[in-house]
C-alpha positions in Angstrom: -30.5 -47.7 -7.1 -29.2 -44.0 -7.0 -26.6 -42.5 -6.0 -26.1 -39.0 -4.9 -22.5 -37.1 -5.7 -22.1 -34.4 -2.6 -19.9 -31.6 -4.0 -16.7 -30.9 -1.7 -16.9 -26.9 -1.4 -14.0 -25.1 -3.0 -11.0 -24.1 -1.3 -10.4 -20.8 -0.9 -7.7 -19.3 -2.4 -5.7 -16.7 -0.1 -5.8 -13.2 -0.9 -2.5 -11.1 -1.6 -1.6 -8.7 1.3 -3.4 -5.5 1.1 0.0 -4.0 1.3 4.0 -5.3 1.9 7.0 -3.3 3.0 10.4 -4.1 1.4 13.7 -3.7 3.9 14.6 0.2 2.7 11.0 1.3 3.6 10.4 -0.5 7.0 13.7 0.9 8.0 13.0 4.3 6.5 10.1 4.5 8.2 11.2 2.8 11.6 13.5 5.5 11.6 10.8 8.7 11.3 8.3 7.1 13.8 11.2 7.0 16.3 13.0 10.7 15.5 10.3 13.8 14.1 7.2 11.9 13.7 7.0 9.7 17.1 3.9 8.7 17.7 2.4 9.6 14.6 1.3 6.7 11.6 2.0 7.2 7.8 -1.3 7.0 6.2 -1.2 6.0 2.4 -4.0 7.1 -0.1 -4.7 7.9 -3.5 -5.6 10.8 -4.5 -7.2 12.1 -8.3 -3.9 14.1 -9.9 -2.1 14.2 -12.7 -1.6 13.2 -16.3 -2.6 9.5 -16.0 -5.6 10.1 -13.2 -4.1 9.1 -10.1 -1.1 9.9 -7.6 -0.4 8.8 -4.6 -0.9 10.4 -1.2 1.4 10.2 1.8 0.2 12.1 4.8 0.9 11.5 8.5 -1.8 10.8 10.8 -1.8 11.5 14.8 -4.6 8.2 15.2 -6.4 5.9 12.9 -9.3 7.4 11.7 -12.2 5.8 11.0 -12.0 4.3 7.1 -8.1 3.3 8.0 -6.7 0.2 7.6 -3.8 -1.0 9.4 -1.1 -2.9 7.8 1.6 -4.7 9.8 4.9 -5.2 7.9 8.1 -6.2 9.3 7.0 -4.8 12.8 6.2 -1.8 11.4 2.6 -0.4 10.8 1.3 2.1 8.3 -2.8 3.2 7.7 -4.4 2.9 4.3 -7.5 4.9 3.2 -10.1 2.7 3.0 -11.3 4.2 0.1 -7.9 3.5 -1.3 -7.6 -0.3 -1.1 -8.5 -1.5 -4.2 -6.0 0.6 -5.8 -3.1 -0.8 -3.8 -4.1 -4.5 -3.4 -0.4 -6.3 -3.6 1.5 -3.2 -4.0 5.3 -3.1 -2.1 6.0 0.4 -0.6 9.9 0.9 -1.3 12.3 3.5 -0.4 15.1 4.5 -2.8 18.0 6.7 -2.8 19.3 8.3 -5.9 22.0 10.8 -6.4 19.9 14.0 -6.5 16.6 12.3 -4.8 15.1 9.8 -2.0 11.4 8.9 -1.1 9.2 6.0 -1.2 8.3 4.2 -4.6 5.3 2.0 -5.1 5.4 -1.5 -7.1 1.5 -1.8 -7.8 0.5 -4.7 -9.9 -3.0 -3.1 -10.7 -1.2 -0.3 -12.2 -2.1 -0.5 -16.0 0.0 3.1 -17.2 2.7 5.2 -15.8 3.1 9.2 -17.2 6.4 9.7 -18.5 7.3 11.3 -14.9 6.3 8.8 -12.9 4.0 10.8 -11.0 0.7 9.4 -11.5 -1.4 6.3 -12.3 -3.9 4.7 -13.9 -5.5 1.4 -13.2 
């Protein structure tokens, strides 16, 4: 007699947001898409700069463009380049106010070094 074991496939295990917005930077940002740039989309990339290789690269973009990815984060959207989105896998976009700066910070988990100014990246 023989029997005959039928492997169950795996279940697949969810992927981390591409990216995720915390409070300060969907309200930070809900607040330039309504005043100077209405109608217009923040587009995140990456960009080769700096001492540790790589910076990142906020422009703002009339329309999505072709190798954009839309991400949808506490009813607010931003674009990502494409070409940037295994670089920024699980990263939170954050805004933060400091007494002689503001601007939006990234927490990226496939960040592997920091230069000592925190303007570039390597991964």
């Amino acid at each position: 007699m023989s029997t005959s074991t039928t492997a169950s496939p795996r279940p697949k295990r969810a992927l981390p947001p591409l990216m995720q917005l915390s409070d300060a930077a969907a309200e930070r940002l809900r607040a330039l898409y309504e005043k100077g740039q209405h109608g217009r989309l923040l587009r995140i990339g990456v960009r080769t700069r700096g001492c540790s290789g790589m910076s990142y690269d906020l422009t703002w973009a009339d329309e999505p463009g072709p190798g954009d990815e839309a991400v949808t984060d506490k009813g607010v959207t931003v674009l990502v380049d494409r070409k940037a989105t295994l670089f920024l896998i699980g990263t939170t976009m954050d805004y933060e106010q400091k007494a002689m700066s503001a601007g939006f910070t990234f927490v990226n988990p496939n960040e592997k070094a920091r230069c000592g100014c925190g303007e570039s990246f390597s991964v």
